[in-house]
C-alpha positions as CSV (number, residue, x, y, z in Angstrom):
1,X,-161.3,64.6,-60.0
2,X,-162.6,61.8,-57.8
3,X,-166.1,62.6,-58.6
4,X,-166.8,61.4,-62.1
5,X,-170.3,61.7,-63.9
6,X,-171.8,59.3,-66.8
7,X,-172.7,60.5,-70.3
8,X,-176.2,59.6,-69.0
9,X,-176.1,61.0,-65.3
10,X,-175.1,64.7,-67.4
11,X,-177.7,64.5,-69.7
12,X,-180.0,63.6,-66.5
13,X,-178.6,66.8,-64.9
14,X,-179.4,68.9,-67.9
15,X,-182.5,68.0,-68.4
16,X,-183.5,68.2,-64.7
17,X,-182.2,71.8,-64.9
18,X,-184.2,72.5,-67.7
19,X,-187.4,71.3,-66.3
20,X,-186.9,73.1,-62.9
21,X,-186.7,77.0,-64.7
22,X,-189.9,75.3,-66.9
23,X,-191.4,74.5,-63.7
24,X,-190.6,77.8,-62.2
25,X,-191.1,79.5,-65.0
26,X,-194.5,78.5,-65.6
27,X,-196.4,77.5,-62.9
28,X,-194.1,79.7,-60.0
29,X,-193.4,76.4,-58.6
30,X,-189.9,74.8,-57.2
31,X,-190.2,71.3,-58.2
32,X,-189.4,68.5,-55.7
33,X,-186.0,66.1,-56.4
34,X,-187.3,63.5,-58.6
35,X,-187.7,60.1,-57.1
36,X,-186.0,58.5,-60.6
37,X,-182.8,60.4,-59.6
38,X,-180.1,58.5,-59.5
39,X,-178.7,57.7,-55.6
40,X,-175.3,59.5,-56.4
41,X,-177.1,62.9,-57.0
42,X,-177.8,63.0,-53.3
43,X,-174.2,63.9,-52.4
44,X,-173.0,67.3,-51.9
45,X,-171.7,68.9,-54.5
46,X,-171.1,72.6,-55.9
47,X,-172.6,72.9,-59.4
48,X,-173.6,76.1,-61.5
49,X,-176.3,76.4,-64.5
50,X,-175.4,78.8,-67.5
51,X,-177.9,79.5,-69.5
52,X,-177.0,81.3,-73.1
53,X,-179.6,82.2,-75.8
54,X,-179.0,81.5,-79.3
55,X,-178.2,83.9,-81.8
56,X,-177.7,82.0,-84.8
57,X,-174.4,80.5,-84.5
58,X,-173.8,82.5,-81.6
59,X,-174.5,81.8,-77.5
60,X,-174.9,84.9,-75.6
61,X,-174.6,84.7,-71.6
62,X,-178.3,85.1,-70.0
63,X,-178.0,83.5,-66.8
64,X,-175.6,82.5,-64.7
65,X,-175.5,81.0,-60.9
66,X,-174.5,78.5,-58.6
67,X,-173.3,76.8,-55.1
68,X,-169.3,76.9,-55.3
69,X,-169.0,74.9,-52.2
70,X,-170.8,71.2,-51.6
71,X,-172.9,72.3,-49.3
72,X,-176.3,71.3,-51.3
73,X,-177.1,67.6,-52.7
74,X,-176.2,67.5,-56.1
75,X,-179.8,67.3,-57.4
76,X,-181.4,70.2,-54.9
77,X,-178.4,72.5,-56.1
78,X,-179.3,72.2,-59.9
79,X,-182.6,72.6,-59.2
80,X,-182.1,75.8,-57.2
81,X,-179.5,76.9,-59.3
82,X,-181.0,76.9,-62.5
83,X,-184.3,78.8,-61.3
84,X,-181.9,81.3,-60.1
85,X,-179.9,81.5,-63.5
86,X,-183.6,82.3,-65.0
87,X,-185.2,84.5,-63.0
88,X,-182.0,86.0,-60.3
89,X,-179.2,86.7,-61.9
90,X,-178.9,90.6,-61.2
91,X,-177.1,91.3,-64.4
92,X,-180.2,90.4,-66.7
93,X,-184.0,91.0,-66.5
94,X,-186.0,87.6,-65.7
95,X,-186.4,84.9,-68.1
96,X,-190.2,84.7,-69.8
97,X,-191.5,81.3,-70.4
98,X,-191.1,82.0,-74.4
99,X,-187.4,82.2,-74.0
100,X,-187.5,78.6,-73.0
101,X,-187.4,77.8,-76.6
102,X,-184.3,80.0,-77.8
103,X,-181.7,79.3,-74.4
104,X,-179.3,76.0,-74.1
105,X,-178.7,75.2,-70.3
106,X,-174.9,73.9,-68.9
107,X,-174.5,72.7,-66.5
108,X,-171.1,72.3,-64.5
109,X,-171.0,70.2,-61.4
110,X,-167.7,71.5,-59.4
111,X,-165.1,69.8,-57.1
112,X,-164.8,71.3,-53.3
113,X,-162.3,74.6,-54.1
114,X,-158.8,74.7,-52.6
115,X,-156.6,77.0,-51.6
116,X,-154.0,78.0,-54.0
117,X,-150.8,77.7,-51.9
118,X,-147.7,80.1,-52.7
119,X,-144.9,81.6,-51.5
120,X,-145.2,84.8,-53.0
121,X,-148.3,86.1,-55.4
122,X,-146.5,86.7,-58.2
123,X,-146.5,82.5,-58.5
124,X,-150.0,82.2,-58.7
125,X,-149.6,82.5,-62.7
126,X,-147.5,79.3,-62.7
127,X,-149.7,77.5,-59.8
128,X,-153.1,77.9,-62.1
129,X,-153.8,76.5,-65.8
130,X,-156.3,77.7,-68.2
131,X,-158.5,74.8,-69.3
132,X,-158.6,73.2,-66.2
133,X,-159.4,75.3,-63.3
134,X,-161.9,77.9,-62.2
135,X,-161.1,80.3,-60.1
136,X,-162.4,82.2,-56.8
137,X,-160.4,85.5,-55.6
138,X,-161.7,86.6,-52.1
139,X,-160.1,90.0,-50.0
140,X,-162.0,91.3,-47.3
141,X,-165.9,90.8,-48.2
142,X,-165.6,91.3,-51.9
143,X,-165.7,87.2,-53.7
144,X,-165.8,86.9,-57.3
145,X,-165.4,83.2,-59.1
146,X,-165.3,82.5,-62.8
147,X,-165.9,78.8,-64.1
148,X,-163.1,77.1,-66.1
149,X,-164.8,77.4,-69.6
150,X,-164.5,81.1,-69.5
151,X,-160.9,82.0,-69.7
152,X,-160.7,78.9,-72.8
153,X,-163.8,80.6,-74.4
154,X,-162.3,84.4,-74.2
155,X,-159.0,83.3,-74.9
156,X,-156.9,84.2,-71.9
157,X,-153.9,83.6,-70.3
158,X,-153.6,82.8,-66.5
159,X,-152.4,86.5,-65.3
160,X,-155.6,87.5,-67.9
161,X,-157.7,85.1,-65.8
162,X,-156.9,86.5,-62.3
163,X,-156.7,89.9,-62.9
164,X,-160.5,89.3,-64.4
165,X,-161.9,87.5,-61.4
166,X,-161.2,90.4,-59.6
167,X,-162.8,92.3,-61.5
168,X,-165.6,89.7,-61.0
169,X,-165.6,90.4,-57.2
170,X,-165.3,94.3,-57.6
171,X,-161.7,94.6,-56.8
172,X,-159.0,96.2,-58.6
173,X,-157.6,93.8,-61.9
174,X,-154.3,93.8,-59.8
175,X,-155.9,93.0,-56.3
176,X,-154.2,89.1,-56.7
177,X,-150.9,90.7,-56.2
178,X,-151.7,92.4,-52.6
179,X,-150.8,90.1,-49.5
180,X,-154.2,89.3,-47.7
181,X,-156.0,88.4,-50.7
182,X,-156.6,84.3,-51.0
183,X,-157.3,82.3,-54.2
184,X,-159.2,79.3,-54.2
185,X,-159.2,76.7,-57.8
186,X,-161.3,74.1,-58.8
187,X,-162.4,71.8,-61.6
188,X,-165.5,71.2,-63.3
189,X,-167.0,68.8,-65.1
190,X,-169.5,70.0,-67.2
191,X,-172.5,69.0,-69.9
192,X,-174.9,71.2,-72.3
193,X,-177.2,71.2,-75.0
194,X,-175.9,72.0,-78.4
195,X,-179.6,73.3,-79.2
196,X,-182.4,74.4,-76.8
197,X,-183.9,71.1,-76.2
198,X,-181.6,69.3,-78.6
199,X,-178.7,66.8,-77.7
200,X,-176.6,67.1,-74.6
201,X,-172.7,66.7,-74.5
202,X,-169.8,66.7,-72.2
203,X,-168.0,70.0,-72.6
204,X,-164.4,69.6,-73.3
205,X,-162.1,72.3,-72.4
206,X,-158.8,72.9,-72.9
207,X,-156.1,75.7,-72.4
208,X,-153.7,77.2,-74.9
């Protein structure tokens, strides 16, 4: 991807994603774009924030939302997206400030999704890879997208990994197969805590 990020510039991303559901969080304030940010996180980018509590050794989704498309500057988007990974996701009650202590935050800063072009759906299994794309399925007005960590981290293949983000969108698991529904792919690169507040790393994904 032409966009690259530093081992510095992710942990800055993490951090700032943190501190704006703390903000949030606490005081019921969006915070403003930092003036230390670094110039490149003004350009547009799509990003998401996944926040997982900690069960021992275990992460358990509790939040998870983001701009697919680079529509947002890179900073503003992390910033909105993690207070809406806290406190909007519809499939979980809002965060609580005490939680801030027992979540990790990721996040994964996108490239600008592309069509997946083929001559017949039934080559969309051999057009995608597992542990390098994310994918968006879109028929009609139903859109569902899954990031590219989740297919490696429930250990599916690619026919696995489309019939599931339709699933994500509400269609039928088989809905990639009908003529008028489009697929979109991406990549991600992507940093997170290995402990709630602890050391950030870059997220290295890879398929079977």
């Amino acid at each position: 991807m032409s966009f690259e990020l530093t081992q510095e510039e992710g942990e800055y991303l993490v951090r700032l994603a943190r501190r704006a559901a703390e903000t949030f969080l606490t005081k019921r304030q969006t915070m403003k774009v930092p003036v230390d940010a670094p110039s490149k996180f003004n350009e547009k980018c799509g990003v998401f924030v996944t926040i997982n509590s900690v069960q021992g050794n275990r992460h358990q989704l509790r939040g998870c939302i983001g701009i697919p498309y680079p529509t947002t500057m890179l900073a503003k988007a992390v910033i909105e997206s993690a207070i809406s990974s806290s406190v909007r996701d519809p499939r979980f009650t809002p965060m609580t400030a005490d939680e801030l202590s027992q979540v990790v935050f990721e996040v994964s800063v996108l490239t600008p999704p592309e069509p997946v072009e083929v001559e017949k759906p039934q080559d969309y299994c051999n057009k995608i890879k597992v542990g390098r794309d994310g994918l968006i399925v879109e028929r009609t007005y139903c859109k569902g997208l899954l990031l590219p960590q989740v297919p490696v981290e429930l250990k599916w293949d690619e026919e696995t990994f489309l019939c599931e983000c339709c699933v994500k969108a509400g269609l039928q698991p088989d809905s990639w197969l009908l003529n008028g529904t489009k697929v979109y792919r991406f990549q991600a690169i992507i940093f997170e805590e290995t402990k709630p507040e602890g050391k950030i790393v870059r997220k290295e994904i890879s398929g079977k």
